[in-house]
N, C-alpha and C positions, 0 to 999 in steps of 0.2 A: 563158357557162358557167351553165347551171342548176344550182342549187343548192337541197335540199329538206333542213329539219331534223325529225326525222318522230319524235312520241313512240306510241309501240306500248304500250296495255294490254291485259293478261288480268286482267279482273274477279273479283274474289272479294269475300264479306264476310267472310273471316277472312283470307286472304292477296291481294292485290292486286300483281300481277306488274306493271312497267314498264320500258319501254327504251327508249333514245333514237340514234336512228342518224343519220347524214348520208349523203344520197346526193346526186353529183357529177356531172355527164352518168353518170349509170347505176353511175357504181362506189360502193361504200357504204363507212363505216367507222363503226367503234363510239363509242359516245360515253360513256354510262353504263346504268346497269341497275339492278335490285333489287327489293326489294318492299315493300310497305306492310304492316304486318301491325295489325290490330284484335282480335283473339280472344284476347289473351293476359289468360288466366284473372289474377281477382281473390281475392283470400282475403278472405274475410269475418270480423268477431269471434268467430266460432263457428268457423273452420279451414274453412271448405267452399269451394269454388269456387262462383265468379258470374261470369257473361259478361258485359260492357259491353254497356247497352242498345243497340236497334237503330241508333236516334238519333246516339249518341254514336259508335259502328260508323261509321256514313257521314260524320260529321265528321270525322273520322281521314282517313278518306280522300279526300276532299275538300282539307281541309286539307296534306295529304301530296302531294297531286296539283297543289296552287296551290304548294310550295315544289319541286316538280320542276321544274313550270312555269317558274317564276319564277329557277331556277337557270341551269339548260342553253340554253331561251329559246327550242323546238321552235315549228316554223311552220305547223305540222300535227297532228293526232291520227288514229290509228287505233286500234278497238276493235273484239275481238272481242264476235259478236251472241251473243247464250243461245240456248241451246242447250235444247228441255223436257225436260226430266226424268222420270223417274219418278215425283218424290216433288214434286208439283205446288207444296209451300210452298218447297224447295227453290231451287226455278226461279224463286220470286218475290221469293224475299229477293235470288237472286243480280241477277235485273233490279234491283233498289233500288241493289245496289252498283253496279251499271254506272251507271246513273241518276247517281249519283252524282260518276262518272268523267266524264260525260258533260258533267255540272254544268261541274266544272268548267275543263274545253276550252270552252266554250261563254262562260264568264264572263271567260273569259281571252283571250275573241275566238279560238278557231282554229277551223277547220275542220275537222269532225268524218267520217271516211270507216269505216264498221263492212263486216266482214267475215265468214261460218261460218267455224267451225274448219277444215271440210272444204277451204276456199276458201286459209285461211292455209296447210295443211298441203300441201296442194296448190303450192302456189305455190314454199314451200322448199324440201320432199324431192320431190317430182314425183308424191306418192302421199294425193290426201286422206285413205288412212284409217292413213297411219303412226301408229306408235308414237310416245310423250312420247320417249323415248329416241334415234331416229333424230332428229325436231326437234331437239332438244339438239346433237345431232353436227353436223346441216346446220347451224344457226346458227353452231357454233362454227367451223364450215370458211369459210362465206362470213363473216363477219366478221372473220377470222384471229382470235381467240381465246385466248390461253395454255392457258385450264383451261374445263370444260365450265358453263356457266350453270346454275344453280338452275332446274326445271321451270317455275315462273313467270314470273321474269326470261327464260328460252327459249321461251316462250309469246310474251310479250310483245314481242320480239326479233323474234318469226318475225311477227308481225302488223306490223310496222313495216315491215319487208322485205317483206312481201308487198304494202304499199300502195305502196311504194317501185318497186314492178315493177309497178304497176298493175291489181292483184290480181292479175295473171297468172304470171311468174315462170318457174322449171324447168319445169312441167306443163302451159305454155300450149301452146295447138293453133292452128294458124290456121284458124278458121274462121267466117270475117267473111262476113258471110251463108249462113253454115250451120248448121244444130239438129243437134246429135250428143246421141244417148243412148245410153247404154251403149257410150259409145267408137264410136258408128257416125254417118255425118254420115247423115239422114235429110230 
């Protein structure tokens, strides 16, 4: 009986999505979820808001990602890769947070498997370029679910499942020794 305990992040520096699934010869079930959050504004002695430096950002999640770890006890990680941006500072703070995430699976000895969104979306609704919304439903349908996940925690969900199928999943094609673009095996 193979047996895979698989933690799935969606990287963020203010929200950091996770989920932890088990999959069983091929059948999955839920384990736990949630997210990390770092950006919750500070008041200063002047009444203003101040963001927690970057520093201390990534320690949260770090920190937050060693008591996932160390709770559930995943044999595996999978993280979604960045994606560039428009806004080139953006796309680099978000790399530090994955950096981060990465940190530490890495320290905590697992094996690290990243994935595009294209690839995860792909994998769970059959359509890389779905909707946050549709993910959300698929997750909640293949994991049986009660109530629909929080976009992160269903981010993070759907990248776990997606490694879980071998990045392939509903959308895979057989095409083992074939190049397909555009849907055409060429």
């Amino acid at each position: 009986m193979a047996s895979q305990r698989i933690l799935g992040i969606d990287p963020g520096l203010r929200i950091t999505g996770f989920g932890v699934i088990e999959a069983i010869d091929g059948k999955l079930s839920y384990v736990t979820s949630g997210v990390i959050k770092t950006a919750s504004a500070k008041k200063t002695e002047e009444g203003e808001s101040e963001k927690e430096a970057l520093p201390e950002r990534l320690k949260v999640i770090l920190d937050g990602l060693f008591e996932v770890i160390a709770t559930y006890q995943p044999t595996q990680m999978a993280i979604e890769k960045v994606f560039v941006n428009v806004n080139p500072q953006s796309t680099l703070l978000l790399g530090q947070a994955r950096g981060a995430a990465i940190s530490a699976a890495v320290i905590r000895q697992l094996p690290v498997a990243e994935y595009t969104a294209l690839q995860v979306k792909q994998a769970v609704v059959g359509n890389g370029h779905a909707q946050k919304e549709q993910v959300q439903e698929m997750v909640k349908r293949l994991l049986k679910l009660p109530a629909t996940p929080s976009p992160d925690s269903a981010d993070a969900l759907a990248c776990a499942i997606c490694h879980a199928h071998g990045g392939q999943g509903l959308g895979a094609m057989a095409t083992t020794g074939f190049r397909v673009r555009n849907g055409r095996l060429i």
